[in-house]
MDAnalysis code that builds the backbone (N, CA, C; Angstrom):
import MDAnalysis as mda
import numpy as np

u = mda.Universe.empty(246, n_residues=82, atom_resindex=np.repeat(np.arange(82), 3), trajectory=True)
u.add_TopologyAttr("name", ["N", "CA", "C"] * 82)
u.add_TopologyAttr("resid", np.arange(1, 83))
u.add_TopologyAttr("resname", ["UNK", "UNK", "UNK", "UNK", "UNK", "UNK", "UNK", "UNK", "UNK", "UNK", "UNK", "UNK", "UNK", "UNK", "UNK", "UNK", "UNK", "UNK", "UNK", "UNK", "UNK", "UNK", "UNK", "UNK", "UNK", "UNK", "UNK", "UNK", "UNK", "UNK", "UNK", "UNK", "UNK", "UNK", "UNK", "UNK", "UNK", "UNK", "UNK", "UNK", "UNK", "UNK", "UNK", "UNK", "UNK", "UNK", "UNK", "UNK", "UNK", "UNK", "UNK", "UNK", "UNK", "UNK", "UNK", "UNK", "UNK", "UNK", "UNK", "UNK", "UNK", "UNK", "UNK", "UNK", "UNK", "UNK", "UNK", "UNK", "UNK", "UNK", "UNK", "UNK", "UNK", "UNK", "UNK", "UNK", "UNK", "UNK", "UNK", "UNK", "UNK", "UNK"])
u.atoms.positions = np.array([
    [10.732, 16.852, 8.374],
    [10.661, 16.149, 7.119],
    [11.890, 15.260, 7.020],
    [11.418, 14.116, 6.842],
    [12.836, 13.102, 6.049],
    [12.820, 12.639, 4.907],
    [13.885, 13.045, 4.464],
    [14.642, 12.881, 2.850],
    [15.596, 12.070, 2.982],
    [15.672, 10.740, 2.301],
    [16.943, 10.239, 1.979],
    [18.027, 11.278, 1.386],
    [18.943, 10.150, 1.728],
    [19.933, 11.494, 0.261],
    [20.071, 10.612, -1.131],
    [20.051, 11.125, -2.051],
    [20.095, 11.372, -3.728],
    [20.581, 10.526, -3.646],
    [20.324, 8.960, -4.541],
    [21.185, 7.331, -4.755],
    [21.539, 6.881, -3.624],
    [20.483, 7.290, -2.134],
    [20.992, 6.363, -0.968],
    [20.193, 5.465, -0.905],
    [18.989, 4.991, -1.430],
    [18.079, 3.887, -1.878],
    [18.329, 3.334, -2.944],
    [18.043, 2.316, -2.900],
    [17.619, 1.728, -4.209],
    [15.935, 1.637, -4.348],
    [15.480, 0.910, -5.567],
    [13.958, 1.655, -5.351],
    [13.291, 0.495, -4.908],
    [13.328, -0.497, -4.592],
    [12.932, -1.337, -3.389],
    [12.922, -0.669, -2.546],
    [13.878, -0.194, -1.763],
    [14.408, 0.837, -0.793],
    [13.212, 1.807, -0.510],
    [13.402, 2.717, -1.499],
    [12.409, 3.806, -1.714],
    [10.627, 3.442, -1.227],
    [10.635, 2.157, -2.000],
    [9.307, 1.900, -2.171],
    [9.133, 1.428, -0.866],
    [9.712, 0.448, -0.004],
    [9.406, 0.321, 1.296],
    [9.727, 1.535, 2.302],
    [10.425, 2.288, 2.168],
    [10.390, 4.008, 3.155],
    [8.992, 4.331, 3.425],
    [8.458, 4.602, 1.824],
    [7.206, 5.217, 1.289],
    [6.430, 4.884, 1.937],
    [6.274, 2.608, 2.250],
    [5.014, 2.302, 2.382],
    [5.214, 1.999, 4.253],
    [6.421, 2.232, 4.806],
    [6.628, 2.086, 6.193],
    [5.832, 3.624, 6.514],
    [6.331, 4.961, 6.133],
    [5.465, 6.139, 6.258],
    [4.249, 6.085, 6.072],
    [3.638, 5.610, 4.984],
    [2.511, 5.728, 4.944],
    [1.498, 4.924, 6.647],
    [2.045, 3.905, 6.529],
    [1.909, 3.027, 7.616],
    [1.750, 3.643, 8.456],
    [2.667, 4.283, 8.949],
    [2.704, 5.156, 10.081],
    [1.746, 6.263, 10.183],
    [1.615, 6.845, 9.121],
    [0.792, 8.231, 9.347],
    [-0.642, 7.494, 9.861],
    [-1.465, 6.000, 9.069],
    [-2.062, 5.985, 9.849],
    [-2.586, 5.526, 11.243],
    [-1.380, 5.762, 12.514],
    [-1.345, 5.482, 13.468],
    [-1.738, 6.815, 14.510],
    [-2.318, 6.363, 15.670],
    [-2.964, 7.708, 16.049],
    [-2.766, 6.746, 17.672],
    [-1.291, 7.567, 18.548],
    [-0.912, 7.754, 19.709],
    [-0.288, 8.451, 20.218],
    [-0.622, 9.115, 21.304],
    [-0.009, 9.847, 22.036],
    [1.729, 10.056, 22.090],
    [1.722, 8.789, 21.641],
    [3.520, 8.696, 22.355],
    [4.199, 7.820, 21.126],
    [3.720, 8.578, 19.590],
    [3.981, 8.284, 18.423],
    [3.853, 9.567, 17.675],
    [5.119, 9.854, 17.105],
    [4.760, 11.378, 16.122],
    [4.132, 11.160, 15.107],
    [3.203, 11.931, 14.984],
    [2.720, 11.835, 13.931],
    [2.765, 12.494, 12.831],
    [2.541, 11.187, 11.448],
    [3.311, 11.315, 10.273],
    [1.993, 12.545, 9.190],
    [2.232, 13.711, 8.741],
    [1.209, 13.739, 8.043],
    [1.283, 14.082, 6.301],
    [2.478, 13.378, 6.140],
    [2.468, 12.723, 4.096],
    [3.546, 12.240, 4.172],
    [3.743, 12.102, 2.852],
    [4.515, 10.904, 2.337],
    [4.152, 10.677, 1.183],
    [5.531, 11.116, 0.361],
    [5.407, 10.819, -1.297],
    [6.289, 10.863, -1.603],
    [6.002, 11.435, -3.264],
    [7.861, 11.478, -4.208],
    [8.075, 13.181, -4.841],
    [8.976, 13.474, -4.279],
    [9.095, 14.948, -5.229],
    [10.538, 14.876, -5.702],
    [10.412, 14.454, -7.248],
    [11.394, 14.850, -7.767],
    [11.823, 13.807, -8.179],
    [11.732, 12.629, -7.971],
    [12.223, 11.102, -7.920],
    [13.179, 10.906, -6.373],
    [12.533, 11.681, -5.079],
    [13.086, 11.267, -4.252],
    [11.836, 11.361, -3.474],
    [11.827, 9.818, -2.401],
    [11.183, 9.410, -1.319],
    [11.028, 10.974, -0.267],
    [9.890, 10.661, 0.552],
    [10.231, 12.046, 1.937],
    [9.149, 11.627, 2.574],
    [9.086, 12.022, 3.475],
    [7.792, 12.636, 4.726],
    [7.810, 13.274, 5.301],
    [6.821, 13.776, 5.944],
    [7.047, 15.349, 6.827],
    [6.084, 14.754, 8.216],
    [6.440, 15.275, 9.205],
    [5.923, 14.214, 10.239],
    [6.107, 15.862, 11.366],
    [5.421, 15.816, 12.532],
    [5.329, 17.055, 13.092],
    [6.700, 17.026, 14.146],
    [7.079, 18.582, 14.352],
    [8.267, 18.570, 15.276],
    [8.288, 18.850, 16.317],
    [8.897, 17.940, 17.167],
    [8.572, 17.353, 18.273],
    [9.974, 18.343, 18.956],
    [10.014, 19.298, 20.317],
    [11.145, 19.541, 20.784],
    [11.856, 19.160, 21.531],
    [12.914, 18.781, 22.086],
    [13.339, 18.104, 23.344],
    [14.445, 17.253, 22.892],
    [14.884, 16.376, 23.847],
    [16.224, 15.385, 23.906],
    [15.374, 14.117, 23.732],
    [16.499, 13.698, 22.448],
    [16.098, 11.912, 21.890],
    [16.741, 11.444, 22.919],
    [16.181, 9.989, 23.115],
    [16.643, 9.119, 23.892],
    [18.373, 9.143, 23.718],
    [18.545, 8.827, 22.456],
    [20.157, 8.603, 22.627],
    [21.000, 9.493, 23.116],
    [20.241, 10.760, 22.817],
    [20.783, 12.261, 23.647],
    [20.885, 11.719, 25.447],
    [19.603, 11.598, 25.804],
    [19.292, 11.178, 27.042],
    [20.481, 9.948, 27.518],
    [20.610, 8.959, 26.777],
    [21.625, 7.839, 27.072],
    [22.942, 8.333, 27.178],
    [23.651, 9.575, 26.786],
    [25.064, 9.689, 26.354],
    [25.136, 10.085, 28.177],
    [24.272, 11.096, 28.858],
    [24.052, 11.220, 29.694],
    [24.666, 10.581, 30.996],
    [24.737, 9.506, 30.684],
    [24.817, 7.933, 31.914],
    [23.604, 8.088, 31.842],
    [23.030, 6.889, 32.943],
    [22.627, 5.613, 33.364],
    [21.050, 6.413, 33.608],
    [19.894, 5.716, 33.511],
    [19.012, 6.396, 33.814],
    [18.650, 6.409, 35.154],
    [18.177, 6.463, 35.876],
    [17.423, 5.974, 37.022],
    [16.390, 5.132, 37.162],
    [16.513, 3.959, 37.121],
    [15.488, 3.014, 37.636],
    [14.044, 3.250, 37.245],
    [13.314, 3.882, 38.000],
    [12.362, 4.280, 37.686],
    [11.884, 4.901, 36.424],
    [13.229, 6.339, 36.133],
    [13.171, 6.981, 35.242],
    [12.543, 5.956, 34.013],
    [13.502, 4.726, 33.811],
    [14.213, 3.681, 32.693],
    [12.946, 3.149, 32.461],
    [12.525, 2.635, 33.611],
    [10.718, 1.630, 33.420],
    [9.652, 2.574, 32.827],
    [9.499, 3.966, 33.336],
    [8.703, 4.701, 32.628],
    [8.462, 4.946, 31.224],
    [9.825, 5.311, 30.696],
    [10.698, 4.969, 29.207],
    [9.652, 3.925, 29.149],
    [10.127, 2.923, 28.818],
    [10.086, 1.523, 28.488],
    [7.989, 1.011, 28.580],
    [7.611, 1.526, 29.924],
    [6.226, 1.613, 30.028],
    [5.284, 2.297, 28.793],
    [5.882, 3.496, 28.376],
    [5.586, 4.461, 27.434],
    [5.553, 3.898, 26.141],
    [6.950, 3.405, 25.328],
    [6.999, 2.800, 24.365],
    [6.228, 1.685, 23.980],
    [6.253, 0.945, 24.856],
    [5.909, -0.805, 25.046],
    [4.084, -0.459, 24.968],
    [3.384, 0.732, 25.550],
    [2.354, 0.867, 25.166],
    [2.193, 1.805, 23.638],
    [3.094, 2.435, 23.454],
    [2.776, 2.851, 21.723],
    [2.682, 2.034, 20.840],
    [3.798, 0.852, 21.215],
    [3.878, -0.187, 19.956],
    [2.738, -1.466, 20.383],
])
């Protein structure tokens, strides 16, 4: 689930979070988490989206350098989600 924190939006802010989540939930790929709500509890923005285990990329980057191949696969993967 992601929660802003308390007065870290403004409600422009808020209101585009909301409608980028919503957006998202209805997307349906393999190699995209998927989002399943998105609303307001409380007067604060959230979504809850499923949890995924493993090392984020930037985890992966602190690492060094990828390997070549490794890097294009990455990149193959994404470039077909979006």
């Amino acid at each position: 689930m992601k929660i802003p924190r308390k007065g870290q939006l403004t409600p422009a802010e808020a209101e585009h979070f909301l409608r980028e989540a919503r957006t998202t939930a209805q997307l349906k790929h393999p190699n995209i988490v998927p989002v399943y709500e998105a609303g307001d509890f409380d007067g604060r923005p959230f979504f809850s989206m499923q949890l995924i285990e493993g090392q984020t990329l930037a985890e992966r980057v602190q690492l060094g350098p990828l390997p070549q191949r490794e890097a294009a696969s990455m990149v193959a993967a994404i470039a077909r989600a979006i």
